[in-house]
C-alpha positions as CSV (number, residue, x, y, z in Angstrom):
1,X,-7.7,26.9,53.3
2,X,-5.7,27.9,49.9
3,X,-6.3,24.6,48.2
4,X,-3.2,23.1,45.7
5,X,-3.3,23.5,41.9
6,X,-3.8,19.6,41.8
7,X,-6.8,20.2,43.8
8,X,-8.4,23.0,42.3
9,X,-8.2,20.6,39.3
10,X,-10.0,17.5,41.1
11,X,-12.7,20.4,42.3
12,X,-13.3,21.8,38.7
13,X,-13.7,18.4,37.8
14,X,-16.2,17.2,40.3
15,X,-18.2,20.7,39.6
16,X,-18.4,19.8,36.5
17,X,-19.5,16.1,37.2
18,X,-22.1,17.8,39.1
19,X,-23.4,20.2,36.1
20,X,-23.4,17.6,34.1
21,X,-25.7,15.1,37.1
22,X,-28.1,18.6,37.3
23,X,-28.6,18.7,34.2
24,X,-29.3,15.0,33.5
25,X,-31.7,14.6,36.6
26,X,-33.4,18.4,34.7
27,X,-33.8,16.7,31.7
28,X,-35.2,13.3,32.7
29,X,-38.0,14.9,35.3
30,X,-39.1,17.0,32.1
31,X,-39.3,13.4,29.9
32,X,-41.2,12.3,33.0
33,X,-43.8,15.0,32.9
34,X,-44.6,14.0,29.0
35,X,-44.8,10.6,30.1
36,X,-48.1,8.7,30.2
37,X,-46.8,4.8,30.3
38,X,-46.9,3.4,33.3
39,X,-43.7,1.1,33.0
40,X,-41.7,4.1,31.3
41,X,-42.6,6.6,34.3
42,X,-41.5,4.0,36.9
43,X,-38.2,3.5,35.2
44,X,-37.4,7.3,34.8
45,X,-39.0,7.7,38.7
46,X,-35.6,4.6,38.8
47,X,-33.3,7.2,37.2
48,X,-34.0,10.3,38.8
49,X,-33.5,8.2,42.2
50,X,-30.0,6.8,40.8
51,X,-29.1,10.2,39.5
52,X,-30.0,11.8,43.3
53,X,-27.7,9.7,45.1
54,X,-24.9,10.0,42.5
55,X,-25.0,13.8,43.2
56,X,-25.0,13.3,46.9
57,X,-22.1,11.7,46.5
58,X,-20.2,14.5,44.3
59,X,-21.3,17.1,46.6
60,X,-19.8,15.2,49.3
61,X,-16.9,14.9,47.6
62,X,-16.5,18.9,47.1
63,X,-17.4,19.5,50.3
64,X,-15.0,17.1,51.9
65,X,-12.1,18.5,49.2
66,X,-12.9,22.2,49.9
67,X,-12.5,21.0,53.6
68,X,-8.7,19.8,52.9
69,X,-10.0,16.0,53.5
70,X,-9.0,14.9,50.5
71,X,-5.7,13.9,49.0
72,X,-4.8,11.7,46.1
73,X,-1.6,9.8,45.4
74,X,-2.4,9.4,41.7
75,X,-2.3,13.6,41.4
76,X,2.0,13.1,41.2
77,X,1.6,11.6,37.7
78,X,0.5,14.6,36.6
79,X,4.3,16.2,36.4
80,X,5.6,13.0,35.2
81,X,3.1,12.8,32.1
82,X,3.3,16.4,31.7
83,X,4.4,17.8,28.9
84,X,4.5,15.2,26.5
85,X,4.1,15.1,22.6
86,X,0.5,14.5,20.4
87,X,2.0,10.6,19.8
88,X,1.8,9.4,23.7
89,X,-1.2,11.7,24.2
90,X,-2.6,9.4,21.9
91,X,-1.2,5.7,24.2
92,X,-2.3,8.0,26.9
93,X,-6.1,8.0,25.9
94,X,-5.6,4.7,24.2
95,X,-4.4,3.0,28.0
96,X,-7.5,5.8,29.5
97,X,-10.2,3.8,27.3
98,X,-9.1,0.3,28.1
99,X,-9.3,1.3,32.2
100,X,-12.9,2.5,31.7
101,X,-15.4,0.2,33.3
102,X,-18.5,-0.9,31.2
103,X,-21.3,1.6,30.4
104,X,-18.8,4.5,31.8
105,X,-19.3,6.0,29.0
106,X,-23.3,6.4,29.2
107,X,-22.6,8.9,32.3
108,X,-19.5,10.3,30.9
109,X,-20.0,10.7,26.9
110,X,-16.6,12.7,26.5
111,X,-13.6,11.9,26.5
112,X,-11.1,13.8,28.4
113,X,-8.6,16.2,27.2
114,X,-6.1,16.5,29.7
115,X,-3.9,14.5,31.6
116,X,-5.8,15.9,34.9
117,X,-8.8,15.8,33.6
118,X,-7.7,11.7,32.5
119,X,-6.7,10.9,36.0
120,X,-9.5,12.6,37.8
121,X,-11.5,10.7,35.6
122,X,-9.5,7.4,36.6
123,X,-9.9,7.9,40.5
124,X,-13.8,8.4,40.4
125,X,-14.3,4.9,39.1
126,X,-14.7,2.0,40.3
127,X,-12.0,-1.3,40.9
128,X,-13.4,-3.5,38.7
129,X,-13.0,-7.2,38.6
130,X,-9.8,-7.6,38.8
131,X,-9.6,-5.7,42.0
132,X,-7.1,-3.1,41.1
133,X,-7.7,0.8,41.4
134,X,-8.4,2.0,37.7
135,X,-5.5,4.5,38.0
136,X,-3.4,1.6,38.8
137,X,-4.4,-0.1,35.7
138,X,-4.6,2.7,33.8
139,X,-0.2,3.4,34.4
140,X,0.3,-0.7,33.9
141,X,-1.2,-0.3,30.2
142,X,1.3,2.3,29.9
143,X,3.8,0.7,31.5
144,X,3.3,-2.4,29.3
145,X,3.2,-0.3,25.7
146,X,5.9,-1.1,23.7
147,X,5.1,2.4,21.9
148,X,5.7,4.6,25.2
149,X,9.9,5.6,25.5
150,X,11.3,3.2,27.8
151,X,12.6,6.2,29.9
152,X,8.7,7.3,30.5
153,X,7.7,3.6,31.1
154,X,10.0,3.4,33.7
155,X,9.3,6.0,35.7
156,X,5.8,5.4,35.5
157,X,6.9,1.5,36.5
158,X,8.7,3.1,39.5
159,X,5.8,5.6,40.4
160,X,3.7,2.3,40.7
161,X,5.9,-0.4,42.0
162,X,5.2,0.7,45.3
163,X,1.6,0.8,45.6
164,X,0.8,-2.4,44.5
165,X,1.7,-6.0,46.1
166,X,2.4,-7.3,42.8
167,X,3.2,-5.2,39.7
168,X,3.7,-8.7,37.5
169,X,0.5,-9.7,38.4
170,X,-1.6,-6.8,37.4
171,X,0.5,-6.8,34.1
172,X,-0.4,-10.0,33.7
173,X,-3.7,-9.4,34.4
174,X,-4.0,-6.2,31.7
175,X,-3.6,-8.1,29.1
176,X,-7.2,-9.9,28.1
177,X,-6.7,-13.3,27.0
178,X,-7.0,-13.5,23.1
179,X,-9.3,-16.6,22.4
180,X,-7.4,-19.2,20.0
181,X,-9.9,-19.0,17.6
182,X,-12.3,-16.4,16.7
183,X,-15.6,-17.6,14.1
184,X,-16.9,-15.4,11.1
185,X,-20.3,-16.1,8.9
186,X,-19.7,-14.8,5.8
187,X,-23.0,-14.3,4.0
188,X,-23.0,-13.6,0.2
189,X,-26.4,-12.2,-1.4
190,X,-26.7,-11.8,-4.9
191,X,-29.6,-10.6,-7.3
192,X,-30.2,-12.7,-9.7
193,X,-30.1,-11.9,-13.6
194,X,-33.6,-13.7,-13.7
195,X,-35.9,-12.3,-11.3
196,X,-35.8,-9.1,-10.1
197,X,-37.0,-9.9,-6.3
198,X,-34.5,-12.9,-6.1
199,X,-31.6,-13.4,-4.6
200,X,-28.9,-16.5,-4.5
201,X,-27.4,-17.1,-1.3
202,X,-23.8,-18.4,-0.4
203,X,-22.6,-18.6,2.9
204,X,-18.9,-19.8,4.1
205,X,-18.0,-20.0,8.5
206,X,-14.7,-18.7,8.7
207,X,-12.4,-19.4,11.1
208,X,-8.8,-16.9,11.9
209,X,-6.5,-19.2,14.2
210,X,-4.0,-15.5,15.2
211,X,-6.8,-12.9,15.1
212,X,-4.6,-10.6,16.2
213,X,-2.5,-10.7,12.7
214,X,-2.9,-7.5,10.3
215,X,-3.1,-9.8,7.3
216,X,-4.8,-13.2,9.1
217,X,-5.2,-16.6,7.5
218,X,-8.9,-17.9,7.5
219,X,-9.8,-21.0,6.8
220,X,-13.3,-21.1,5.1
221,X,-15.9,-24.0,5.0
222,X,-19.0,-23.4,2.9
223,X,-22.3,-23.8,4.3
224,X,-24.8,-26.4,2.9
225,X,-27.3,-23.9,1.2
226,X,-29.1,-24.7,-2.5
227,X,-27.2,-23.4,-5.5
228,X,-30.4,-23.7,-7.7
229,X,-32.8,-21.6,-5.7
230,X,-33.1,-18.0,-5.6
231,X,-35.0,-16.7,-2.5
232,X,-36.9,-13.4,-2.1
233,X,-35.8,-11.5,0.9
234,X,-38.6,-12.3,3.1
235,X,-37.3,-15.9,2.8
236,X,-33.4,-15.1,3.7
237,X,-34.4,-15.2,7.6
238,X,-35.7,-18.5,7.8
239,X,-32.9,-19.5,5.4
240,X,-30.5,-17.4,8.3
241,X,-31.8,-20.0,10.6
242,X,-30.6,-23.1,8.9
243,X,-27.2,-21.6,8.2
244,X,-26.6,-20.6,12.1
245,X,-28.2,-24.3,12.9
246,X,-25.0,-25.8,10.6
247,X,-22.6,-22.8,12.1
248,X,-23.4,-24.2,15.6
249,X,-21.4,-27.1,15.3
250,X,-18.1,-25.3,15.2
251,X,-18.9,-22.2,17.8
252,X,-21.6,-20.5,19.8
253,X,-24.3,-18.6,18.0
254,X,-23.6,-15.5,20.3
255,X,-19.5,-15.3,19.3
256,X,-20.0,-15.0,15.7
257,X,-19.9,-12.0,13.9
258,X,-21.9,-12.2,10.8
259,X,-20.7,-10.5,7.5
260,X,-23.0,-9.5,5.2
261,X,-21.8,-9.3,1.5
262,X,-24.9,-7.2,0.0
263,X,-25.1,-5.7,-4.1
264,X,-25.2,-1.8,-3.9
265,X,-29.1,-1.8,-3.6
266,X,-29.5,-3.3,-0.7
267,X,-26.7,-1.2,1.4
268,X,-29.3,0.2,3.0
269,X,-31.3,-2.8,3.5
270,X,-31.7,-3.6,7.4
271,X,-30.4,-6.8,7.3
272,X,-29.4,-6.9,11.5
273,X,-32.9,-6.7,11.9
274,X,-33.9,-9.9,10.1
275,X,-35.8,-12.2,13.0
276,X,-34.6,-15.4,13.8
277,X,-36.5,-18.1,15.7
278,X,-34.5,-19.0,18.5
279,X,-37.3,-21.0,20.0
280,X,-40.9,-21.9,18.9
281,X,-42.1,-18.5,20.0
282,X,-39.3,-16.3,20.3
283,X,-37.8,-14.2,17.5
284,X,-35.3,-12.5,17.8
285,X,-33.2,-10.1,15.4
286,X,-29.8,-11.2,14.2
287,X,-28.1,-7.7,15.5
288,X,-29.3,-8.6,19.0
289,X,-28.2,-11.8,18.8
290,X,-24.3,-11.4,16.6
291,X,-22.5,-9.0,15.9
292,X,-23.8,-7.7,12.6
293,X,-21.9,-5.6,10.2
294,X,-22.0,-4.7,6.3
295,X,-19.5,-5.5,3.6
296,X,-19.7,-4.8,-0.6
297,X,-19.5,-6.9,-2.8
298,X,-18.0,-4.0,-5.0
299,X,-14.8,-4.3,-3.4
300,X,-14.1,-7.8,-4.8
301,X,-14.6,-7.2,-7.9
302,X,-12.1,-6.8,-10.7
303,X,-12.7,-3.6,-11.6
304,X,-12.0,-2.7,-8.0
305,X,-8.0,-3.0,-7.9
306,X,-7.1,0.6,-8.6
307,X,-8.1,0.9,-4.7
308,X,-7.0,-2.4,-3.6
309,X,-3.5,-1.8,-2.4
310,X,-5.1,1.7,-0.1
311,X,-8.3,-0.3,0.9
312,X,-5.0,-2.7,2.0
313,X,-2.6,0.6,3.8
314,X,-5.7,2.0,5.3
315,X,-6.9,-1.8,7.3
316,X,-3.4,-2.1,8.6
317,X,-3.2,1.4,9.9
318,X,-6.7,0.8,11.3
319,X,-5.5,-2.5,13.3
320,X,-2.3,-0.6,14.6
321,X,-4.9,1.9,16.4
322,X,-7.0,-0.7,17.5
323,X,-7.5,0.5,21.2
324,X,-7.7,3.9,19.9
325,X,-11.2,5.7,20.2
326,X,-13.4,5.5,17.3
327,X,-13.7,8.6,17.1
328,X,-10.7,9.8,16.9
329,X,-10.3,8.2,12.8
330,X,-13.9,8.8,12.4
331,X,-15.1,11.9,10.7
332,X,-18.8,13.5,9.7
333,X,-20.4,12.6,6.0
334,X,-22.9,15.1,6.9
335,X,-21.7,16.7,3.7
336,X,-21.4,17.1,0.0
337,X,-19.7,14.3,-1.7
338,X,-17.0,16.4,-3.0
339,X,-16.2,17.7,0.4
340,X,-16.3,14.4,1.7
341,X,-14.0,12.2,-0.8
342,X,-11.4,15.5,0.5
343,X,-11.9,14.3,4.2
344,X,-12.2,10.4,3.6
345,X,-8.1,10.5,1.3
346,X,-7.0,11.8,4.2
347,X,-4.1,10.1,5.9
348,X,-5.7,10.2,9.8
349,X,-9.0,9.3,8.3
350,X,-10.1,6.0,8.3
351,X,-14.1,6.3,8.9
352,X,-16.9,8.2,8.3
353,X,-20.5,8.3,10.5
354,X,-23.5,9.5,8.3
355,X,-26.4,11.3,10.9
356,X,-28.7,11.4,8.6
357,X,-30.3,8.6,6.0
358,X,-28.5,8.2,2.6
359,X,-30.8,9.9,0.1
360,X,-29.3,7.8,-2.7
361,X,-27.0,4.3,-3.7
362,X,-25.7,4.5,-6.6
363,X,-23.9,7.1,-8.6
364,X,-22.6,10.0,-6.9
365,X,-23.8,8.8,-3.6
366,X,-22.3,8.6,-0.1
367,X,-21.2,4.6,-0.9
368,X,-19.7,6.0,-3.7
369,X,-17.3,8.2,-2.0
370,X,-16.7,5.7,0.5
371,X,-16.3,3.2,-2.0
372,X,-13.8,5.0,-4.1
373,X,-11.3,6.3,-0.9
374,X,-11.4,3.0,0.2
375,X,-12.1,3.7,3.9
376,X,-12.6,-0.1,5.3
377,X,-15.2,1.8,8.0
378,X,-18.7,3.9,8.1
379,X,-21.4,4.0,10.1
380,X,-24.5,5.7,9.8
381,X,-28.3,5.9,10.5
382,X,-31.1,3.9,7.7
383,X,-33.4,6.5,8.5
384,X,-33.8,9.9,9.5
385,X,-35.1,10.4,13.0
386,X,-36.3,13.7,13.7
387,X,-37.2,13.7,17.2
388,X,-33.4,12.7,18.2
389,X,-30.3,14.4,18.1
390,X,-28.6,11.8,15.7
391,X,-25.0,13.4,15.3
392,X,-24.5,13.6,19.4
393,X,-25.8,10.1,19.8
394,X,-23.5,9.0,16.9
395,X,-20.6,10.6,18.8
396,X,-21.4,8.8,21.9
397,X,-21.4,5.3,20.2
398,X,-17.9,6.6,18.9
399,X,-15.9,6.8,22.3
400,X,-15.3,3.3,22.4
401,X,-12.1,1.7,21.0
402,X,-12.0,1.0,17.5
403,X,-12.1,-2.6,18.0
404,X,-15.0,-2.6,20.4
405,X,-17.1,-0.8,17.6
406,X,-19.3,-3.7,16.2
407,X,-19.8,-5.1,20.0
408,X,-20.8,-1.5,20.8
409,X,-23.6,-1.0,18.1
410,X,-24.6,-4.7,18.8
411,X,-25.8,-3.4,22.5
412,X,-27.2,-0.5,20.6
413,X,-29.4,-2.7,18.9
414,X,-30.0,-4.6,22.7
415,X,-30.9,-1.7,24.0
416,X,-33.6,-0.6,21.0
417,X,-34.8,-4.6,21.3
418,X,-35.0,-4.4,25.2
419,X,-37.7,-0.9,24.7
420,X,-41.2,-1.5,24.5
421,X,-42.7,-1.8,21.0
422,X,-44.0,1.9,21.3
423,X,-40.6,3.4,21.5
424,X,-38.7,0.4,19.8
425,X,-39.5,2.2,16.2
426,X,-37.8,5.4,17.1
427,X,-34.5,3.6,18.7
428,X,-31.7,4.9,17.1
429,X,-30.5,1.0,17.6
430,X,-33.1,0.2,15.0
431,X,-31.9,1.8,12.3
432,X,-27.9,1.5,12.8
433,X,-25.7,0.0,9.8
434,X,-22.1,-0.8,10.1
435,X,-19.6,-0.9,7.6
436,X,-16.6,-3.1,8.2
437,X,-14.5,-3.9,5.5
438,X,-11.1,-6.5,6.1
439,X,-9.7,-6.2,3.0
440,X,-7.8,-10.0,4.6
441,X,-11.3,-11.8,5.6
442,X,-13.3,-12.7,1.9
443,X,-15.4,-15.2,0.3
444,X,-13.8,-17.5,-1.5
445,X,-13.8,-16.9,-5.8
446,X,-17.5,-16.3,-6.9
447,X,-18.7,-16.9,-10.2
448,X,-21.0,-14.5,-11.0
449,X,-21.6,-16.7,-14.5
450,X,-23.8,-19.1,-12.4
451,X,-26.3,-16.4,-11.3
């Protein structure tokens, strides 16, 4: 049979899905050959098993297609989406993102470039929760963007009306409820002018009442810690402890997203993976436990104000794309810093991922740069880890949306926790940093007089 242009589509696509299943089932029998751990063997033997079936599936697919048993509804978006200018294509991969279920991403690192490559894409996964095909909620988030013409949005909102019972209902239920109050630990770590291996410690719980606000209101309550003492960095942990004990009283311990402010030496410094004793004989490190991301305290000084009003134009323009992919502001500091402070000023740019470990902190070094265009975000690796292909698995934990980023490198970190102690040490969740800098959400004053 002479199959439709829509269909030769879907087939190239599930071809492709089944390349891309060969070649992962290829490459974990050949990890399995080099593997002498008993646990590790049985849970790639797990894998391979998982990875058959999903290619029994696709070929059943192709077959069935090839054998004109297989139509889709979903393929008359195509003309209706089609052609369309860079701006929607944008709210197009934006609403594609938001419909992905979790860990979709693991089988399916990229992202789609077409629209029927997108809605292929949709109609192989799963409902979901909320019991709706992901097609179907995939047109709704268009339908519901205020940024898509209302002309498009309603004849999406016509294409769909039909085919559900009750288009108000999954509108409704697109739209995630925003929690009425969302909990920051602000954690401020200063050398002191004393001793060289000391630090004062300051700590404030911050609270934003409209977290979705560009410029949002916090209210700040300082933490019981002693101003007098200066603590080496061995001690900060157990001092971590008693500051989440206090924090506890206003929120749950796994909601908070903790902020370090760290000095420019200690950028580097893995800070997430500071243990905390979350029973008598359980530690566990702050990253798995919070969110865990960097700030500098360079930024707050006075000195800094030249950049303030651009470290100000570039967080607003950050929380507009929000439900964009990461990776679509990010771009690679694998590079000079001349080449890079080019990049970083410009206007699309609002991030930078660094595959390899800093060589240096201060002068003319990557922080520098980053520093001095006033990108609020950057994420890179603390150490460089040969055996792994650093830039693709930075890439991967880049195709979530922007404002998932800090929840996705926190399951990084679960996932480098959750391997055994032989393979934890070469993780690349081990050894992630995360720059996150709301030019809105800062410590109260600090005198740097009393340290």
């Amino acid at each position: 049979m002479v199959l439709s242009r829509s269909q030769q589509v879907q087939l190239r696509h599930l071809q492709r899905r089944f390349d891309f299943l060969e070649q992962n089932h290829t490459d974990v029998f050949e990890q399995l050959n080099y593997e002498s751990n008993a646990e590790n063997r049985n849970n790639l033997k797990r894998q391979l098993a998982a990875i058959l079936q999903q290619m029994k599936e696709v070929e059943q697919e192709i077959q069935e297609l090839q054998q004109g048993n297989v139509g889709t509804e979903a393929q008359s978006l195509i003309p209706i989406l089609t052609p369309i200018d860079d701006q929607i294509t944008k709210r197009i991969k934006a609403a594609y993102l938001a419909s992905r279920p979790s860990g979709w991403s693991d089988s399916r690192p990229d992202i789609p470039h077409t629209i029927k490559e997108i809605i292929a894409d949709l109609e192989d996964m799963p409902p979901g929760d909320i019991g709706y095909k992901r097609i179907f909620q995939f047109v709704a988030r268009l339908v519901a963007d205020s940024e898509i013409p209302q002309p498009l949005r309603q004849q999406l909102k016509n294409w769909l009306k039909p085919k559900v019972d009750n288009l108000q209902a999954l509108l409704n239920q697109i739209k995630p409820p925003v929690d009425s109050e969302q909990f920051y630990l602000m954690v401020w770590i200063q050398p002191s002018q004393q001793k060289s291996d000391r630090y004062f410690v300051k700590a404030w719980l911050a609270c934003a009442s409209q977290p979705d606000e560009i410029e949002g209101e916090y209210e700040c309550e300082p933490i019981s810690i002693s101003e007098e003492e200066a603590f080496s960095l061995n001690q900060i942990p157990q001092l971590l402890k008693d500051i989440l004990i206090q924090s506890s009283n206003k929120c749950a311990i796994s909601d908070l997203t903790i902020e370090f402010f760290l000095p420019r030496p200690l950028l580097n410094h893995e800070v997430d993976r500071w243990e905390i004793e979350i029973t008598e004989d359980l530690l566990v490190p702050i990253g798995v436990e919070c969110r865990v991301v960097i700030r500098s305290q360079e930024r707050l000084l006075p000195n800094y104000c030249l950049r303030k009003k651009d470290w100000q134009k570039k967080w607003k323009k950050l929380k507009q794309l929000n439900s964009y992919s990461s990776a679509q502001v990010f771009t690679s500091a694998d590079c000079t810093c001349p080449e890079l402070y080019v990049e970083l000023i410009k206007e699309d740019i609002l991030g930078c991922q660094l595959a390899k470990a800093p060589e240096l902190l201060g002068k003319e070094s990557i922080f520098s740069v980053i520093l001095g265009t006033a990108i609020p975000l950057a994420l890179w690796v603390r150490c460089n880890l040969a055996h792994m292909n650093c830039p693709k698995e930075l890439n991967r934990l880049l195709n979530c949306c922007i404002a998932e980023l800090p929840t996705t490198v926190k399951g990084k970190r679960g996932d480098a926790f959750a391997a055994s102690q032989q393979l934890r040490e070469s993780h690349i969740g081990s050894h992630l940093s995360l720059l996150w800098e709301d030019p809105y959400r800062l410590p109260p004053s600090i005198n740097y007089t009393t340290f």
